[in-house]
C-alpha positions as semicolon CSV with decimal commas, in nm:
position;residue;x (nm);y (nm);z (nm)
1;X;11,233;10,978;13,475
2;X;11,150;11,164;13,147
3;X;11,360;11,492;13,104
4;X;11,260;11,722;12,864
5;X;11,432;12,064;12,721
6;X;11,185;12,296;12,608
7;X;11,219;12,615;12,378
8;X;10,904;12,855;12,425
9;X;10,819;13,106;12,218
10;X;10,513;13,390;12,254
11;X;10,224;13,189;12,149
12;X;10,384;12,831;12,027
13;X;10,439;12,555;12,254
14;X;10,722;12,431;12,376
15;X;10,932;12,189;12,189
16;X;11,155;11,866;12,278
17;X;11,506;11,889;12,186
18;X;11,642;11,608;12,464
19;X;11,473;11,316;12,638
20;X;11,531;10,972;12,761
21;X;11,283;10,652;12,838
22;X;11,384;10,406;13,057
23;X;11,333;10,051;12,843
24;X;10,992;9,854;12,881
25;X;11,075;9,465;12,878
26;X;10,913;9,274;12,554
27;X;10,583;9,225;12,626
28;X;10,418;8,870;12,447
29;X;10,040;8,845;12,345
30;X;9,832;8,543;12,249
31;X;9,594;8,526;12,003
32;X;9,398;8,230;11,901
33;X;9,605;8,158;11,572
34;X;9,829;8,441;11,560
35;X;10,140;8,486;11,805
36;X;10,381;8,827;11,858
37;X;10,624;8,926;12,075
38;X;10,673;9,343;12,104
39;X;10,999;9,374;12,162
40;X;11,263;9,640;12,331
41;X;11,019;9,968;12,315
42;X;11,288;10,190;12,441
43;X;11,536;10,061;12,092
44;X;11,224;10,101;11,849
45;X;11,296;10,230;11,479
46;X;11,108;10,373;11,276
47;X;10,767;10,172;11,248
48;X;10,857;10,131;10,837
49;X;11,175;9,934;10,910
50;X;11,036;9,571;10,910
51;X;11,365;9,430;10,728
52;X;11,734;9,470;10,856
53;X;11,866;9,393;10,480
54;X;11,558;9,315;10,236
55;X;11,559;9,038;9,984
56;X;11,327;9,069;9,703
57;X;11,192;8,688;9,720
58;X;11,124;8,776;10,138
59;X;10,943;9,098;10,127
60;X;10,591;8,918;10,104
61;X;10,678;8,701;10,397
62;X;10,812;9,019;10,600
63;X;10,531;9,203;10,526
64;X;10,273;8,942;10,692
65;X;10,518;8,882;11,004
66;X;10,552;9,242;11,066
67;X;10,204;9,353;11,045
68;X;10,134;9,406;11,431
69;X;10,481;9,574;11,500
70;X;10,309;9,841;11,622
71;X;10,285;9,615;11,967
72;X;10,644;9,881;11,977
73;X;10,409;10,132;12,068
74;X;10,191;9,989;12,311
75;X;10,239;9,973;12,680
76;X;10,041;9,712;12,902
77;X;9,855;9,961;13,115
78;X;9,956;9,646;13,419
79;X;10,298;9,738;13,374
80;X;10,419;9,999;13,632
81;X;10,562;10,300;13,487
82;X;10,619;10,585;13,662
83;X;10,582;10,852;13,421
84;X;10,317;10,829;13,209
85;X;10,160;11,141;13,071
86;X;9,789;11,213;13,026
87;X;9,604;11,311;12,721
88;X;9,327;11,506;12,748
89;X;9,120;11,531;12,421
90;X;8,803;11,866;12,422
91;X;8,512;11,980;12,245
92;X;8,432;12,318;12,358
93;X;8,165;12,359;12,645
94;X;8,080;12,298;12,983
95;X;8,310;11,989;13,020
96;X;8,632;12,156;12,870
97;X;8,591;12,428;13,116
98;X;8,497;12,267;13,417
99;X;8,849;12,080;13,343
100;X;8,990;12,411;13,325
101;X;8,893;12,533;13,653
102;X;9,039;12,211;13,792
103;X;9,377;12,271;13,715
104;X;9,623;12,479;13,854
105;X;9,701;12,833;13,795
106;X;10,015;12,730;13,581
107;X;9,785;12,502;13,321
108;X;9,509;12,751;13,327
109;X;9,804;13,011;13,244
110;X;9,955;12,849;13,011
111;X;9,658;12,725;12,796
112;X;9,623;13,086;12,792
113;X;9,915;13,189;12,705
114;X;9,942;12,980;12,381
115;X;9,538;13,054;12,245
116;X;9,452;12,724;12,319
117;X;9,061;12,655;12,180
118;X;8,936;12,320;12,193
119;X;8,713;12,434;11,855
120;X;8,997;12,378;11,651
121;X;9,013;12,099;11,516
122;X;9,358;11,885;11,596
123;X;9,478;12,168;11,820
124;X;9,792;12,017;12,023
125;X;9,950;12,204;12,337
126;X;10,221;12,028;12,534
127;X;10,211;12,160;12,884
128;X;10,519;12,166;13,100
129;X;10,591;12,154;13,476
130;X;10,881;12,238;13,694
131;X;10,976;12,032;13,969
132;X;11,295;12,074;14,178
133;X;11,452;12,304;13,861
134;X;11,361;12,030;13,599
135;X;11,125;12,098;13,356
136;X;10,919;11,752;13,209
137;X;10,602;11,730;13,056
138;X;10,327;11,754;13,288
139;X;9,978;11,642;13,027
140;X;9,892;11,715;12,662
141;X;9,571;11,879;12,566
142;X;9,436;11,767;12,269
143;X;9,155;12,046;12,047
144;X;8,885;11,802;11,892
145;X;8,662;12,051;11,717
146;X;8,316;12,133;11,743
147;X;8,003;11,899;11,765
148;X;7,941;11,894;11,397
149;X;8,310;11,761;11,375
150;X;8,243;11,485;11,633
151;X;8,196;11,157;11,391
152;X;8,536;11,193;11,285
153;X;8,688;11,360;11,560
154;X;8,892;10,997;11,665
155;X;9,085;11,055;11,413
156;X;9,272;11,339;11,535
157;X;9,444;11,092;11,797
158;X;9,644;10,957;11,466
159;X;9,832;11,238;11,463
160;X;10,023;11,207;11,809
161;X;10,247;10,977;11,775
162;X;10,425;11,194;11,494
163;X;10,386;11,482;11,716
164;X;10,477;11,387;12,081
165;X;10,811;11,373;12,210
166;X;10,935;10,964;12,357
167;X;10,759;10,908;12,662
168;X;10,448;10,697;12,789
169;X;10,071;10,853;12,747
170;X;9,759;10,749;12,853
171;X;9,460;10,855;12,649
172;X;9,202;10,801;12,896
173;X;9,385;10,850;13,223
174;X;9,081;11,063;13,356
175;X;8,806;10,792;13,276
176;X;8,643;11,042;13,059
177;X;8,755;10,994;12,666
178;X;8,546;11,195;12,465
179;X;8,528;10,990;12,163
180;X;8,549;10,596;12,135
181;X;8,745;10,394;12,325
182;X;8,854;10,140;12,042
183;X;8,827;10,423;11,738
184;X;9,110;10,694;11,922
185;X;9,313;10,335;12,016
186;X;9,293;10,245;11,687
187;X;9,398;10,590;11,545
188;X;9,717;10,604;11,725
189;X;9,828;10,294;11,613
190;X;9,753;10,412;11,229
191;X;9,945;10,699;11,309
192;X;10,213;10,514;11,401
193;X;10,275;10,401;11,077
194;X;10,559;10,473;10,844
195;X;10,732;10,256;10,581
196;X;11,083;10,376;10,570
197;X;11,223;9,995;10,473
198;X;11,448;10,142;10,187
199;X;11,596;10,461;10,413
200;X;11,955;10,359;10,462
201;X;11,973;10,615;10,753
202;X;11,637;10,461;10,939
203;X;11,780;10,075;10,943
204;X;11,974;10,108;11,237
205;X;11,666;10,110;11,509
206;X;11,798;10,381;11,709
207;X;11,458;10,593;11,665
208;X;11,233;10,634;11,950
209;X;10,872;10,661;11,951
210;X;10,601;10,762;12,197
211;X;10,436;10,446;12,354
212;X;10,061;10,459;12,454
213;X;9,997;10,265;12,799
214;X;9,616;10,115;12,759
215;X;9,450;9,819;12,796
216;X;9,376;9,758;12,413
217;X;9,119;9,531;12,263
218;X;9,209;9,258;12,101
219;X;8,989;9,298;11,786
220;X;9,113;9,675;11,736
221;X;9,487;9,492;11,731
222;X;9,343;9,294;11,467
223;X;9,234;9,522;11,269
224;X;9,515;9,749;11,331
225;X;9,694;9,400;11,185
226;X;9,503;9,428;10,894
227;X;9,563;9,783;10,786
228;X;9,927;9,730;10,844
229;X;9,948;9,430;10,618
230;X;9,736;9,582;10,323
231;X;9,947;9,917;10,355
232;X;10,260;9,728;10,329
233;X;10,199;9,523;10,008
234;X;10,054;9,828;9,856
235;X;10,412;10,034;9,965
236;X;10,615;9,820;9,851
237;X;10,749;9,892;9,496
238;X;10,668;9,656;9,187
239;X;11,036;9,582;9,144
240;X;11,033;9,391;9,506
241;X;10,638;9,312;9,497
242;X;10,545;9,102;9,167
243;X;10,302;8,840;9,121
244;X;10,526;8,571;9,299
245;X;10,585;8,754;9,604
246;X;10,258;8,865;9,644
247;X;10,173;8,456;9,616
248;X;10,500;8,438;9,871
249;X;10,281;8,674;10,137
250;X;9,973;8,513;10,045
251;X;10,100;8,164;10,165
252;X;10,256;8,299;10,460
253;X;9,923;8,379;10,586
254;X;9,796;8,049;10,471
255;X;10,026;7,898;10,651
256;X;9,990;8,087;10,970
257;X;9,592;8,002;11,028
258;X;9,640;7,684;10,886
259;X;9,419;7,767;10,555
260;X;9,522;7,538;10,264
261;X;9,690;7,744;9,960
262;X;9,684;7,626;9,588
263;X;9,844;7,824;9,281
264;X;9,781;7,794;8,917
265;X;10,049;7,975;8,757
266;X;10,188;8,013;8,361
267;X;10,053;7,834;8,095
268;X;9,879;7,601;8,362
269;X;9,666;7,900;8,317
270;X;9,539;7,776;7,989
271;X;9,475;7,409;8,058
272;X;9,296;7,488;8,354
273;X;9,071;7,748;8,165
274;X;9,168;8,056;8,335
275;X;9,226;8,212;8,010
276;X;9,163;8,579;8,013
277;X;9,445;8,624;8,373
278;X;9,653;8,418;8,123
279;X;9,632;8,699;7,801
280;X;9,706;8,978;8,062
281;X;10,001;8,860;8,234
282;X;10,173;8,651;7,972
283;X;10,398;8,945;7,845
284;X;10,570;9,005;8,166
285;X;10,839;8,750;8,152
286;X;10,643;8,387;8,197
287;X;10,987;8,202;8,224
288;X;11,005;8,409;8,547
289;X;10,899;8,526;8,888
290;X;10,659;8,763;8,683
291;X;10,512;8,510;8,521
292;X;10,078;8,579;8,603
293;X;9,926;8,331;8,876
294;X;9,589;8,249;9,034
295;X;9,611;8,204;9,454
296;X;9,316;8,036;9,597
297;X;9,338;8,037;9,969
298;X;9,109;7,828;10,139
299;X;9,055;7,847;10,536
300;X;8,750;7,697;10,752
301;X;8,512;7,436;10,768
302;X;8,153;7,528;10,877
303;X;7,951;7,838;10,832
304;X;7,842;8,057;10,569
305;X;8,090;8,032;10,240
306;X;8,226;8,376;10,187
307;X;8,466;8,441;9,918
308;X;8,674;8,748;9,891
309;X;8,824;8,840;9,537
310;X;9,123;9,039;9,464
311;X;9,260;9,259;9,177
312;X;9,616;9,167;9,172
313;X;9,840;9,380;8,905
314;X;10,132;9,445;9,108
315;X;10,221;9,716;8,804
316;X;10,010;9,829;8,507
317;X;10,207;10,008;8,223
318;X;9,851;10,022;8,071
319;X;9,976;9,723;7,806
320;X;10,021;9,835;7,401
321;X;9,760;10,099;7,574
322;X;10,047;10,264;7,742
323;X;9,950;10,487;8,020
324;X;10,120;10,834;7,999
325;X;10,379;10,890;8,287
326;X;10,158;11,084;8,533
327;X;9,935;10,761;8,513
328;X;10,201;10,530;8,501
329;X;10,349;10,662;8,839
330;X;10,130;10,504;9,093
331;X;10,078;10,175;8,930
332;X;10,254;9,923;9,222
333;X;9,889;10,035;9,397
334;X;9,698;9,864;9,116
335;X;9,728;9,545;9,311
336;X;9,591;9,714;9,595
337;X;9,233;9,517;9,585
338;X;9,484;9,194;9,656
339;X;9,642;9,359;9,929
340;X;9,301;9,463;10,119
341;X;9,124;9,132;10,046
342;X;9,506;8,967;10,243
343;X;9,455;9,218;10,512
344;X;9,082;9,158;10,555
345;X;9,116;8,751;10,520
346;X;9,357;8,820;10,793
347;X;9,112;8,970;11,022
348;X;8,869;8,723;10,950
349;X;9,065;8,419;11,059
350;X;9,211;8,627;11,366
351;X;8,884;8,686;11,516
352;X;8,819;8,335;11,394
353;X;8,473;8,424;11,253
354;X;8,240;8,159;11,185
355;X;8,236;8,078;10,812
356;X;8,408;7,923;10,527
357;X;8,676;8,144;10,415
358;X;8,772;8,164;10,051
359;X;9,031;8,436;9,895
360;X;9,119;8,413;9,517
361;X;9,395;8,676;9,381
362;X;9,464;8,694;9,002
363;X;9,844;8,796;9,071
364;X;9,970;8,955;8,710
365;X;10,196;9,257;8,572
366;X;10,021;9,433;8,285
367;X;10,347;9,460;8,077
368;X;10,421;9,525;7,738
369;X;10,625;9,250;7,537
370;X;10,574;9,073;7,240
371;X;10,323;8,844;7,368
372;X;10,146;9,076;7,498
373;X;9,738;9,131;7,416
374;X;9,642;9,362;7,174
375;X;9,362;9,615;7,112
376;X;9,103;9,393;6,890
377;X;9,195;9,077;7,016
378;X;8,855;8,870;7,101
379;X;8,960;8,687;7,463
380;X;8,703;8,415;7,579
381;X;8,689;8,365;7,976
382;X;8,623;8,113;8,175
383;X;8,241;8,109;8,164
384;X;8,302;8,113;7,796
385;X;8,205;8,474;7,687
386;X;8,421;8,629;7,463
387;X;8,551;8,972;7,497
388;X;8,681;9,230;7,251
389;X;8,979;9,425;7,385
390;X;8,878;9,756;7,313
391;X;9,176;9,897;7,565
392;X;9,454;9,685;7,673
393;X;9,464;9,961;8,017
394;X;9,105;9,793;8,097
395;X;9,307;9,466;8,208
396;X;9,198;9,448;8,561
397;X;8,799;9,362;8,493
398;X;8,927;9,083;8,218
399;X;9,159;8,876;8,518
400;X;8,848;8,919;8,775
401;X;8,593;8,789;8,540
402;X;8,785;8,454;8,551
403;X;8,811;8,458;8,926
404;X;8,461;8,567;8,958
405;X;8,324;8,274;8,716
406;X;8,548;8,028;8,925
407;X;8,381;8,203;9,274
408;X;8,068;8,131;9,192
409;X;8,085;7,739;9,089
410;X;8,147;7,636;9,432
411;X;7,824;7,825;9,545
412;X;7,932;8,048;9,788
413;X;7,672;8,284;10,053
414;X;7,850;8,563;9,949
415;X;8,118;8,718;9,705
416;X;8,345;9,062;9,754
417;X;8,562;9,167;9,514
418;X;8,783;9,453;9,589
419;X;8,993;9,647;9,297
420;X;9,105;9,976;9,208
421;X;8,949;9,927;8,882
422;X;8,842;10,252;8,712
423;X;8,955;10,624;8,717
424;X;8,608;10,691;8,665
425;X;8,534;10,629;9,013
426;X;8,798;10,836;9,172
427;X;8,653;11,140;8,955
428;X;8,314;11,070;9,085
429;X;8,398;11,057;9,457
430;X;8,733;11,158;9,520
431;X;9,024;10,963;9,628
432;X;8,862;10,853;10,014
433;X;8,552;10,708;9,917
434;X;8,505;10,340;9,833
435;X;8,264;10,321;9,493
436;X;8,052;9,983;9,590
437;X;7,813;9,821;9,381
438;X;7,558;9,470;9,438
439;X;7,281;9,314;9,284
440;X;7,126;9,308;9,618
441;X;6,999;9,647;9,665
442;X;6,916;9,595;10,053
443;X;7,242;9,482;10,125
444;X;7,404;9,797;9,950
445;X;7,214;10,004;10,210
446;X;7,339;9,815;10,457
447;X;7,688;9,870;10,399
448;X;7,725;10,193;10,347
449;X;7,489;10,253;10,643
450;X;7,774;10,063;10,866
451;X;8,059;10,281;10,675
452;X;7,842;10,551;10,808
453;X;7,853;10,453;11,098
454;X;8,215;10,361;11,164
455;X;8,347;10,647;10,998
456;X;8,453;10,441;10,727
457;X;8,286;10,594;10,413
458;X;8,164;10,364;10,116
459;X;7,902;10,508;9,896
460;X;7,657;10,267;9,677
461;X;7,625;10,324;9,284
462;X;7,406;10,173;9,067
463;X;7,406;9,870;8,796
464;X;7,185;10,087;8,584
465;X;7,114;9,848;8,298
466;X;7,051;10,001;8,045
467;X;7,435;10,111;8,004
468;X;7,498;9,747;7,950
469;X;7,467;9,833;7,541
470;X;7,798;9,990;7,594
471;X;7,994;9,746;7,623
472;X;7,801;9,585;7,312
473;X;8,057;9,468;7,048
474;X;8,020;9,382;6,683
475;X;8,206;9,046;6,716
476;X;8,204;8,933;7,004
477;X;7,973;8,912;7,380
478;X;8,136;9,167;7,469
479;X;8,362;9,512;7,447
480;X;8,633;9,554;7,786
481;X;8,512;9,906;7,760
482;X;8,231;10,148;7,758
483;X;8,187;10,321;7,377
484;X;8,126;10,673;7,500
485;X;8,363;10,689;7,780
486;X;8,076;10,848;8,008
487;X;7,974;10,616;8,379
488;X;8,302;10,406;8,331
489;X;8,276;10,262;8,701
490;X;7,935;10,183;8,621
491;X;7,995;10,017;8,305
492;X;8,279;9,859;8,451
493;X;8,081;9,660;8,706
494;X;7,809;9,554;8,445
495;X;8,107;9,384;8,249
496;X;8,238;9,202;8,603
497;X;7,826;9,121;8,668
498;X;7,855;8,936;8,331
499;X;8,036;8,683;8,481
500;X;7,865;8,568;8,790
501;X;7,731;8,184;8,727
502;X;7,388;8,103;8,960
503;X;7,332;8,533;9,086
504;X;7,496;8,479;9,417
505;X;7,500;8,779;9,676
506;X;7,765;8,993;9,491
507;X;7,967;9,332;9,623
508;X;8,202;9,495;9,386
509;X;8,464;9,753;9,569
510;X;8,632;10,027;9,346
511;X;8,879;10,179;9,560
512;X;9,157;10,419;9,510
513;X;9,380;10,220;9,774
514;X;9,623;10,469;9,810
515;X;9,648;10,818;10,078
516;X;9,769;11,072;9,804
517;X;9,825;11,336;10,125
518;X;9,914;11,241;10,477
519;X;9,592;11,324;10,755
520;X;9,617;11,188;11,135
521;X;9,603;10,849;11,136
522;X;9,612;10,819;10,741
523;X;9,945;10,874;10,587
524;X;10,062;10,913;10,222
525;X;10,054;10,595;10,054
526;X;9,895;10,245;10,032
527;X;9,607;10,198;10,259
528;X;9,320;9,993;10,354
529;X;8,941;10,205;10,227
530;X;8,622;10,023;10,372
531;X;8,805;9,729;10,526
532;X;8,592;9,783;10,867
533;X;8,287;9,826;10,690
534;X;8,347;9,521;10,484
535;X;8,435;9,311;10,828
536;X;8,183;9,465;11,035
537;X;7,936;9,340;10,751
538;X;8,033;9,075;10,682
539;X;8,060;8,919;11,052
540;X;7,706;9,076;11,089
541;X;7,587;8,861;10,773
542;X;7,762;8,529;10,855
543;X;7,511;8,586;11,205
544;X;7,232;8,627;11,043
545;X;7,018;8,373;11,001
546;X;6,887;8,403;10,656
């Protein structure tokens, strides 16, 4: 049995100071390529603690093999339990108060008691019951907001399982979920998330959590996978997350579906004419871990080609550029384009989509050294362009060019690359908005019309051309940089569009990568931003036909 203490107070609810869950055997589940086993649920820890003692050259391995430990907070709905505790999520109306009139005078009274109105948004009341002089928790009543809220009213699901005392909860015990199924499944699970690896006082495992007892869908555990991975990588800090651990996590996943992994790292760099990821990473320490590195993953053999590219500067001082401190702060999330195009690859190949799977991350630190670029040096990339560095802080476009260039010569369907590239972006639409850009103006619509629709926003900008004259240099192809400083995400796509060989289908992500406040479901730090509107398109375009 679950026994609760509660503290009530005129107008709050009541609060759990004591409880106890009986344990819940490990539970194993079977994917097609991926295998897990949950665990003790009643000896959970924190959901953060995915290493016991953490070793920098192991943090990209632990990072892919704990990616669905939030099994810990999932209950087979098969399993018997005998207390599980409903959760009953309202608009306002006719259904909310036909529920009402259902209950019994103690709910109804209650409810009243504490305001209760299903209108406001993420309203939570906990209602008790008393049986034989022991008060427990009877069913929570969730407040989802009005109609106008209802597209994103899921969300407000992520929020329970930092707000409910241990127990087990069903979301749809009536039959009757108001929202989604998969989308309130899905936002419990995000909201399960912490990353407290480095709290001394968390490593233990003694925490309990809430655990939610559903019959969950395989592809939202997938994708629940996914955000988990790409939150990880981005969370972890630069001094445990360089460009050879991020090539550590990278094969791990390889390695795990069976994909084939190659890495071109150091001065190989050079001979193998990736020259421009070469310039920006050679100052941090080549004779090292830090030294800058291409990963090609490769993983499938028939279907559509489809090759994912990611940003990979696992820390960007800005170069002889230095950023100021307030800009320097953030920078382990400047490899957060890597980390999402890892956590998406990893969705791909566990819903085994049709398709030939290619992922290329230029893995660099953007330090400063005595090799490092300079402002005024002329680079020439891969496709043989030549670039004036106009910035040395504009590094993340030069080590994509090369990857893009190298994309396109094994003529792929389709090419994503996903980087938190310019500030310029983040000014334009705020920090939750993905910037995306194509030269295939239909399939721009497309995408953000499925963001739309999944509650997963990306918003299309243009490759207005004539801005390309800002990036015009005086000796060389090319400036790194827009002269007037104006459109900089724009601008900073037409230089990346310079480098596509044969115009294959092309999406360009700018992303921010990175919760700066915590919401249900979202909390502060790394995170995943258009990664189901980037699967859900591109499984819809490896259908098609065309």
């Amino acid at each position: 049995r679950i026994r609760h203490a509660w503290i009530v107070r005129p107008g709050l609810i009541g609060t759990c100071v004591g409880s106890g869950v009986k344990s819940v055997c490990g539970l194993e589940r079977v994917s097609q390529r991926c295998r897990w086993r949950a665990g003790i649920v009643s000896t959970v820890a924190s959901m953060g603690s995915f290493s016991a003692g953490w070793d920098r050259n192991s943090m990209g391995k632990n990072a892919v093999h704990s990616r669905t430990r939030f099994q810990e907070t999932l209950l087979d709905s098969n399993t018997t339990h005998p207390d599980v505790i409903p959760i009953y999520g309202f608009f306002p109306g006719e259904h909310f108060r036909q529920w009402l009139e259902e209950q019994g005078g103690s709910t109804r009274g209650w409810l009243e008691r504490v305001d209760f109105d299903p209108a406001k948004p993420g309203s939570l009341v906990l209602v008790p019951k008393c049986l034989d002089n022991n008060i427990s928790l009877d069913c929570v009543v969730l407040g989802l907001g009005t109609q106008e809220d209802a597209s994103l009213a899921w969300w407000h699901y992520g929020a329970l399982p930092g707000k409910l005392p241990p127990g087990a909860y069903s979301l749809d015990a009536s039959g009757n979920l108001p929202v989604d199924k998969n989308r309130a499944h899905l936002a419990w699970i995000l909201g399960s998330y912490s990353f407290a690896t480095y709290y001394k006082s968390k490593r233990g495992g003694t925490e309990k959590l809430p655990v939610l007892s559903t019959e969950m869908s395989e592809s939202t555990q997938h994708m629940a996978a996914a955000y988990f991975l790409t939150r990880d990588l981005i969370n972890i800090p630069a001094s445990d997350m360089g460009p050879a651990q991020l090539e550590v996590a990278a094969s791990e996943l390889a390695s795990e579906f069976g994909a084939s992994m190659k890495v071109v790292q150091g001065d190989d760099l050079l001979s193998q004419n990736f020259p421009q990821i070469h310039a920006v990473g050679r100052a941090a320490r080549p004779d090292t871990d830090q030294a800058p590195r291409l990963l090609d993953l490769s993983w499938g053999d028939s279907g559509k080609s489809i090759v994912l590219v990611g940003k990979g500067v696992t820390f960007d001082t800005g170069g002889l550029d230095i950023k100021p401190a307030t800009g320097m702060r953030l920078m382990k999330k400047d490899m957060a384009g890597a980390a999402q195009v890892l956590g998406l690859a990893s969705l791909i190949m566990s819903m085994n989509l049709d398709c030939r799977l290619r992922v290329l991350v230029a893995a660099v630190e953007n330090s400063i050294g005595g090799d490092a670029f300079r402002p005024g040096d002329i680079l020439t990339a891969r496709n043989g362009k030549t670039t004036e560095v106009d910035n040395t802080d504009a590094e993340g476009r030069l080590i994509l060019a090369d990857c893009l260039t190298y994309a396109c010569e094994s003529n792929p369907d389709l090419v994503i690359d996903c980087a938190t590239l310019t500030g310029a972006q983040r000014v334009a639409m705020g920090t939750d908005i993905a910037g995306v850009f194509s030269n295939r103006a239909t399939i721009l619509s497309r995408l953000q019309h499925i963001g739309e629709d999944l509650s997963d926003p990306v918003w299309s900008l243009p490759l207005h051309r004539p801005y390309r004259k800002e990036l015009d240099s005086t000796v060389a192809d090319l400036k790194n940089c827009g002269a007037s400083g104006y459109a900089g995400a724009i601008t900073a796509a037409l230089y990346l569009q310079e480098f596509l060989v044969k115009d294959p289908t092309w999406i360009h992500v700018d992303f921010m990568g990175y919760n700066s406040a915590a919401r249900p479901g979202r909390p502060e730090g790394g995170e995943a931003m258009g990664i189901r509107a980037l699967f859900a398109f591109i499984r819809e375009f490896i259908e098609s036909p065309e």
